[in-house]
Every structure is written in C-alpha cells, then in structure tokens.
TORPA-4810 file (N, C-alpha, C, O; in nm, 3 decimals):
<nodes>
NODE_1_2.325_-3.335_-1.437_2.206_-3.260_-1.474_2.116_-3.246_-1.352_2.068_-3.340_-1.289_X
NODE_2_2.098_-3.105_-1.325_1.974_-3.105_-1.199_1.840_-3.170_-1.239_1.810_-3.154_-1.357_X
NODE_3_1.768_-3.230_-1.175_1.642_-3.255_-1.222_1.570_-3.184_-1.055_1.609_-3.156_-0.941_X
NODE_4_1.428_-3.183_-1.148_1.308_-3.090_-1.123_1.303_-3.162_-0.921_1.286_-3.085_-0.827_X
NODE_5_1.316_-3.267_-0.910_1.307_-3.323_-0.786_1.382_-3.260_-0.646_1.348_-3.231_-0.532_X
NODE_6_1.527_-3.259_-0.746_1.606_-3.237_-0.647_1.587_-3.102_-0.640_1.579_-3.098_-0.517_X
NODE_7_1.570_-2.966_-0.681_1.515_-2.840_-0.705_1.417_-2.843_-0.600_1.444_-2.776_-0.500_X
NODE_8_1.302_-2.910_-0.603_1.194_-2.887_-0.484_1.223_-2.915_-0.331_1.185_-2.850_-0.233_X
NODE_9_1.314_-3.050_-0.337_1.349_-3.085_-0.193_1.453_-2.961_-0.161_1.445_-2.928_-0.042_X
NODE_10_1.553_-2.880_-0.241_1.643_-2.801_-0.196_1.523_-2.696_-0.175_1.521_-2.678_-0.053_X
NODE_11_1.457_-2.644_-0.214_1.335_-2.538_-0.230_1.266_-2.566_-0.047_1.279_-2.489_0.049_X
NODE_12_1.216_-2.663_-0.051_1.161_-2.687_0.045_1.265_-2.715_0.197_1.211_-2.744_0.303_X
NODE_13_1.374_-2.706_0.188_1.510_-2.738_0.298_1.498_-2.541_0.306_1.504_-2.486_0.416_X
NODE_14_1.487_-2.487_0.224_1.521_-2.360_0.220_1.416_-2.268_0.307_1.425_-2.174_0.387_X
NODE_15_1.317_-2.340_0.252_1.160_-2.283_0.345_1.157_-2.332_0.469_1.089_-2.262_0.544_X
NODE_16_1.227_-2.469_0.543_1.210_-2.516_0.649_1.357_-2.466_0.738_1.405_-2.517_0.839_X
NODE_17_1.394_-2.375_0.675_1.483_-2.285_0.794_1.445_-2.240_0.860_1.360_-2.155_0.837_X
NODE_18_1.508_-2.284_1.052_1.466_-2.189_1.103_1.500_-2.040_1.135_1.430_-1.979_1.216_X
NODE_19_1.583_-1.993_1.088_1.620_-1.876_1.037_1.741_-1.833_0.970_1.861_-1.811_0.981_X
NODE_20_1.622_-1.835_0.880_1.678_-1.799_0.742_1.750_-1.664_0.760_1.728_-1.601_0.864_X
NODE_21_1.877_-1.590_0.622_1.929_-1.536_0.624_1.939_-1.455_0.472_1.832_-1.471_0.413_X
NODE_22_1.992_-1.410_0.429_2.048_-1.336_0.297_2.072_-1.425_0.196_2.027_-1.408_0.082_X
NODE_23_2.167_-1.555_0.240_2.230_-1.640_0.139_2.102_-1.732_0.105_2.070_-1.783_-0.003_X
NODE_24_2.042_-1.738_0.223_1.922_-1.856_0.200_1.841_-1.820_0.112_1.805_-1.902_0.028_X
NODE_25_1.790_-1.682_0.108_1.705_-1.599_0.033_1.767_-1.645_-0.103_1.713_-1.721_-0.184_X
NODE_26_1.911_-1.574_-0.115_1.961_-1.582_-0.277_1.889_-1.729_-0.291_1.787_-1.744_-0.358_X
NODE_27_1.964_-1.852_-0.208_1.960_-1.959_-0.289_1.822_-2.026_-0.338_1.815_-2.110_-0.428_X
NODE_28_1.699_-1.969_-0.253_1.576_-1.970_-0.271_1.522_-1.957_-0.408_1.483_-2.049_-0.481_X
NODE_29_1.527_-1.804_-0.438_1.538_-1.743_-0.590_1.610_-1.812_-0.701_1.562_-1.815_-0.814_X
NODE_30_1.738_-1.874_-0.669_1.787_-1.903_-0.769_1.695_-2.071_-0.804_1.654_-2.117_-0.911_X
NODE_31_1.690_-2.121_-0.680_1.587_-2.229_-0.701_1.506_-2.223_-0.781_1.513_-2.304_-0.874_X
NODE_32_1.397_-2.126_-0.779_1.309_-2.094_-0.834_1.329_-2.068_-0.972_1.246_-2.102_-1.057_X
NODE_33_1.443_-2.005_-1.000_1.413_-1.991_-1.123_1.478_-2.055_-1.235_1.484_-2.013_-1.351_X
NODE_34_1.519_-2.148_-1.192_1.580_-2.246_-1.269_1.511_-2.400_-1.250_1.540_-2.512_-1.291_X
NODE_35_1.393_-2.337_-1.156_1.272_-2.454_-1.197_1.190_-2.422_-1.269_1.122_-2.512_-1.318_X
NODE_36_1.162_-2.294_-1.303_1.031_-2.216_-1.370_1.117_-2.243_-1.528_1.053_-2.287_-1.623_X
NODE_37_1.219_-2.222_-1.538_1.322_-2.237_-1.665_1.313_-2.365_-1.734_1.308_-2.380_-1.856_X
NODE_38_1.312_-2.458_-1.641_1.333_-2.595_-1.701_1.221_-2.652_-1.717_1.239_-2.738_-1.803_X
NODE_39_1.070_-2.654_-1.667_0.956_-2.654_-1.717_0.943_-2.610_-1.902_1.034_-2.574_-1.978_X
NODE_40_0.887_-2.618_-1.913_0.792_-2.600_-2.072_0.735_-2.450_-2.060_0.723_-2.399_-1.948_X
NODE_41_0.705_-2.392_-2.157_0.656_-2.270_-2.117_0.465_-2.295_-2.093_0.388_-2.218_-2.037_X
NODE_42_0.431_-2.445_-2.166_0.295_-2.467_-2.177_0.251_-2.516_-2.013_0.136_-2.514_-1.970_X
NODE_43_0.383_-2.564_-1.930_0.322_-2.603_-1.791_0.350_-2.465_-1.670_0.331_-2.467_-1.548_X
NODE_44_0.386_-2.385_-1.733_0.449_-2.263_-1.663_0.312_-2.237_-1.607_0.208_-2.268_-1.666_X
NODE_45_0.319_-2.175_-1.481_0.203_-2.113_-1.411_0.219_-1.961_-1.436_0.330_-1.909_-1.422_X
NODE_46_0.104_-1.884_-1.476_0.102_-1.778_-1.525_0.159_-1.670_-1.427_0.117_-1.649_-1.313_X
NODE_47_0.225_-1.628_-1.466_0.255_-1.493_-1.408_0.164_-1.414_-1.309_0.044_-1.398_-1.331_X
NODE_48_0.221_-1.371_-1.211_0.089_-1.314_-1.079_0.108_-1.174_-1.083_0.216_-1.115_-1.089_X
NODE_49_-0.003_-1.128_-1.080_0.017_-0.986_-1.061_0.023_-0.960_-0.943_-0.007_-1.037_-0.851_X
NODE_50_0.067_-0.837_-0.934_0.123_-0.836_-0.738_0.004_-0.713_-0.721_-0.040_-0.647_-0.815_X
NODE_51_-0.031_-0.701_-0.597_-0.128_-0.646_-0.589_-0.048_-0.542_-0.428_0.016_-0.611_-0.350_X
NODE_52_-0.060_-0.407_-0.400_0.030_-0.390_-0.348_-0.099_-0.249_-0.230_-0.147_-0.142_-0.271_X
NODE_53_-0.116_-0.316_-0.084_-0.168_-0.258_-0.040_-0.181_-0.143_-0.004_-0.068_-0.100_0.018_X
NODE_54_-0.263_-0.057_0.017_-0.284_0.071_0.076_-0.215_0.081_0.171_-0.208_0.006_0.268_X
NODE_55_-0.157_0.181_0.147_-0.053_0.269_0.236_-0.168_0.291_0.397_-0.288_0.316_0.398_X
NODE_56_-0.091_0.274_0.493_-0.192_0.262_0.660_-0.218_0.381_0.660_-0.127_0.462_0.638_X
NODE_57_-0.360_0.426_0.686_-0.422_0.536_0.702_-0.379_0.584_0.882_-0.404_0.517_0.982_X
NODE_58_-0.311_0.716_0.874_-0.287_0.803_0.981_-0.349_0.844_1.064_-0.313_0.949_1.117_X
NODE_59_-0.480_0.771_1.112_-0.575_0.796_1.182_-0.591_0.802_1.345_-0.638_0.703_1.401_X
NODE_60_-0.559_0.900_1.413_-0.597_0.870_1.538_-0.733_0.923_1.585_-0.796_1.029_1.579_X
NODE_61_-0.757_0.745_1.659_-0.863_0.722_1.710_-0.922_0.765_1.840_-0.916_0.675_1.924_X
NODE_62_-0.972_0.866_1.877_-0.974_0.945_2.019_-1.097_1.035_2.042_-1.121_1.092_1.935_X
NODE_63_-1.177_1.067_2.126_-1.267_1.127_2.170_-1.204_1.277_2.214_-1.272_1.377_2.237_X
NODE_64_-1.086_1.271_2.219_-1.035_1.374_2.273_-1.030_1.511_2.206_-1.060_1.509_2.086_X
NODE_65_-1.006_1.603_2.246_-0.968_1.740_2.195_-0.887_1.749_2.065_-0.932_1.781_1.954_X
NODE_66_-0.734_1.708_2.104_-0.641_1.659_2.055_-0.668_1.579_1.972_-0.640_1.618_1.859_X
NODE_67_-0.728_1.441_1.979_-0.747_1.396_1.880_-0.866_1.458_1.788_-0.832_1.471_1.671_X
NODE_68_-0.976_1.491_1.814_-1.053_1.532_1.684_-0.963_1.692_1.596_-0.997_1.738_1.487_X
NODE_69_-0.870_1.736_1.668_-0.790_1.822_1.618_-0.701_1.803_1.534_-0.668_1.885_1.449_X
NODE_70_-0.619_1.611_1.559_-0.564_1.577_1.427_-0.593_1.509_1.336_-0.524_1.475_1.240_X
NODE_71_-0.761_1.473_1.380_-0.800_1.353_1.271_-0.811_1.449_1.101_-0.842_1.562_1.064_X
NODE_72_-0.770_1.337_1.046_-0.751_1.352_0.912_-0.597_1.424_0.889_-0.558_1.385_0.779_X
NODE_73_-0.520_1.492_0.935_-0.392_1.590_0.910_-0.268_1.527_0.878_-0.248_1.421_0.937_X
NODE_74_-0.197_1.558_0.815_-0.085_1.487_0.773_0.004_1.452_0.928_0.024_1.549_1.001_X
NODE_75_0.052_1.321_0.973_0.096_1.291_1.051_0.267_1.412_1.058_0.300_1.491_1.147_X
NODE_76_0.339_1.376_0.926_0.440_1.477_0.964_0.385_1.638_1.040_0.412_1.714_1.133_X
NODE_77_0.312_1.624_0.951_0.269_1.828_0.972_0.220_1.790_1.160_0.192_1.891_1.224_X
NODE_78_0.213_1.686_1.218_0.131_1.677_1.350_0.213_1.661_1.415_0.208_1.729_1.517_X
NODE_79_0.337_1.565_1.400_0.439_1.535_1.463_0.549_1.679_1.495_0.592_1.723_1.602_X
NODE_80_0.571_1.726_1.344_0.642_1.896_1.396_0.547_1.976_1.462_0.623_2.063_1.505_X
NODE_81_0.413_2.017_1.508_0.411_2.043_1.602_0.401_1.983_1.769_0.374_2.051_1.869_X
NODE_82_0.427_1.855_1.763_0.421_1.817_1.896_0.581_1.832_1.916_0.625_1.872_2.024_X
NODE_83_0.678_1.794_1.790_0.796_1.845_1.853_0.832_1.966_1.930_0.902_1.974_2.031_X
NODE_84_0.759_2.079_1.851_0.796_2.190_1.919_0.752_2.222_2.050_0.798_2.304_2.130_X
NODE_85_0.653_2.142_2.061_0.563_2.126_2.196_0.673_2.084_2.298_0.719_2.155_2.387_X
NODE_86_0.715_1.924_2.260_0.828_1.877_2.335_0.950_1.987_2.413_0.991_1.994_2.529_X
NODE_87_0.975_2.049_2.313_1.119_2.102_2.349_1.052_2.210_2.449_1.099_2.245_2.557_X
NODE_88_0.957_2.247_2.401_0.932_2.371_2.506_0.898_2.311_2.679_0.913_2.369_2.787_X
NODE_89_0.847_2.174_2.647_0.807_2.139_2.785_0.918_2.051_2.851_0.903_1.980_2.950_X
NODE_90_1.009_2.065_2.792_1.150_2.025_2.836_1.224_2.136_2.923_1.298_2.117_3.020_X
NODE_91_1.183_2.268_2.858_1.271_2.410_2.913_1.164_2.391_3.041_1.218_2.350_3.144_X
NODE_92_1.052_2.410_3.046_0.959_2.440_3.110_0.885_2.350_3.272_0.816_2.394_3.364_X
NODE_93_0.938_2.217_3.244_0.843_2.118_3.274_0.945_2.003_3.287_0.898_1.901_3.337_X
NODE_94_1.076_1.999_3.253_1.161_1.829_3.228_1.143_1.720_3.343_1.197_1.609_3.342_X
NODE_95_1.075_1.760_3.422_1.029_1.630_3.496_0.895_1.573_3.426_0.884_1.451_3.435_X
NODE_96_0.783_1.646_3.352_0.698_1.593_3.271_0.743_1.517_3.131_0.711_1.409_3.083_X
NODE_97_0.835_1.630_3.087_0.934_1.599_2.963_0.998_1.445_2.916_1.002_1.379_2.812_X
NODE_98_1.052_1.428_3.080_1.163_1.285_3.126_1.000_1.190_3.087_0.977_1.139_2.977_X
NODE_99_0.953_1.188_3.144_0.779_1.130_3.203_0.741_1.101_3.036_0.772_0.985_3.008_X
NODE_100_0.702_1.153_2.957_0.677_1.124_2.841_0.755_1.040_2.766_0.710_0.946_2.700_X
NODE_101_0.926_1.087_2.777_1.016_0.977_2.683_1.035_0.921_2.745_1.108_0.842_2.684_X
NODE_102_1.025_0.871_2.887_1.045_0.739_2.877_0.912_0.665_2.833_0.912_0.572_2.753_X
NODE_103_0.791_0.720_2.900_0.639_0.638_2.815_0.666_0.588_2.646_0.632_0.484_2.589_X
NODE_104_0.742_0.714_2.594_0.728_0.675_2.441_0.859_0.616_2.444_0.908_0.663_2.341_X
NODE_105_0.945_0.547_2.495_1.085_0.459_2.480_0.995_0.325_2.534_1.041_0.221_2.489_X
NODE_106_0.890_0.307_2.611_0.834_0.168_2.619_0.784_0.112_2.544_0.772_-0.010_2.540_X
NODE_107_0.727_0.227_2.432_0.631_0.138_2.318_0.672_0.070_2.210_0.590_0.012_2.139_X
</nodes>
C-alpha cells in the first residue's frame, strides 16, 4: 500500500531535479493525484482557479517616426510591411540588407 509519506518524498525527488524531463513531469502528476485521491474529500484543498494573463501588449516604445507610426497597429499588419520593405532593400541595397539580418540573427 502507498502511503501519503512516501508520495511526498517521491513528489519532492521529482521537484529537486536538476533537469527535469517529460517522464519526470508524467511521474509528478501522477504523484499528485493519487495524493489528492487518497486524502478525504473534507481535507482536500479547494480547487484553484487559474487565472490566465494578458496576452503582451505590441507596443513599440520609440520617439521615432516609425515608431509613433506603429504604435497601437497590429504587429502582423507591421511586420508584412517591413517585409516588403526587406526584400526591396535586398534588390536595392544587400549590403544594408546583409547589415540588418545579421543585427536581427543576434537578438
């Protein structure tokens, strides 16, 4: 018979991985819930509501031209036009072109 003891020390071996994996995860969960099971339903800790944050606001922050031009705009709708921007300053410019992707391959 498992008892509630040995459940926490495996629980807690599981949390003190230093990196953890997929199987660890499963065996985590299954921990869990076959400790929440074997409790009483009167010592059960109530159910949590999950509370699930705001999506990151698309905001760029800039004094610039450019930026007060995309503040507030849907990032896709901003991004297809800088693509098209890209390609043209690729035909036009590919030593500026090169100059940019690699800046944006550092970040």
């Amino acid at each position: 018979m498992i008892k509630e003891n040995d459940l926490i020390e495996a629980i807690a071996e599981c949390q003190g991985e230093r990196n953890p994996n997929a199987n660890t995860c499963i065996k985590l969960a299954a921990y869990y819930t076959i400790l929440r099971e074997m409790r009483p339903e009167a010592e059960r800790m109530p159910e949590q509501e999950y509370s699930y944050d705001e999506p990151p606001i698309n905001e760029y922050e800039s004094g610039s031209d450019f930026g007060q031009a995309i503040k507030g705009k849907d990032l896709h709708e901003v991004m297809a036009v800088i693509d098209e921007i890209m390609e043209t300053l690729k035909v036009f410019n590919p030593r500026l072109y090169d100059a940019a992707m690699r800046k944006l391959a550092t970040l």
